[in-house]
N, C-alpha and C positions, 0 to 999 in steps of 0.2 A: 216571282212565282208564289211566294208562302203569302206575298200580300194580298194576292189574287185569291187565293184559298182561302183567305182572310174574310175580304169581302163576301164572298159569293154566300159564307156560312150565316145563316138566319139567326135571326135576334140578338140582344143585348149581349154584352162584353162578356159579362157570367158564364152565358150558354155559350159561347164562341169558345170558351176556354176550354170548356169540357167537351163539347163537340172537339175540338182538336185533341186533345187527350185521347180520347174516341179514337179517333180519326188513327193518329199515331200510334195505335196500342194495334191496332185492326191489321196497320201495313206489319210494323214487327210481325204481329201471329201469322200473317202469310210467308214473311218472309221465312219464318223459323219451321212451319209447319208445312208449307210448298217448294217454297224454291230449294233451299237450300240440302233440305233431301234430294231432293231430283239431280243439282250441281255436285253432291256430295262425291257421286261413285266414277262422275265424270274428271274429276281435277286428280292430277298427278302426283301428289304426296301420299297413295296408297303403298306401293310400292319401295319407301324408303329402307336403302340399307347401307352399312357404312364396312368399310374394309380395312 
């Protein structure tokens, strides 16, 4: 798959590098900034308490 992504990405090694950088910094920010709010209030470790 990453080799795939590899390919498909236009021009020289340089710019492939930094496109993926890109690439990789783009999904992080979604992940930090969409999902993981949204999963946050849903997963069960709100709740903790010990006795």
């Amino acid at each position: 798959m990453y080799a795939w992504i590899w390919r498909q990405l236009p021009g020289p090694k340089a710019l492939k590098v930094v496109e993926a950088v890109l690439l990789i910094a783009a999904v992080i920010a979604m992940l930090m900034f969409v999902v993981f709010p949204w999963a946050e209030p849903r997963l069960p470790f709100n709740g903790v308490t010990t006795n």
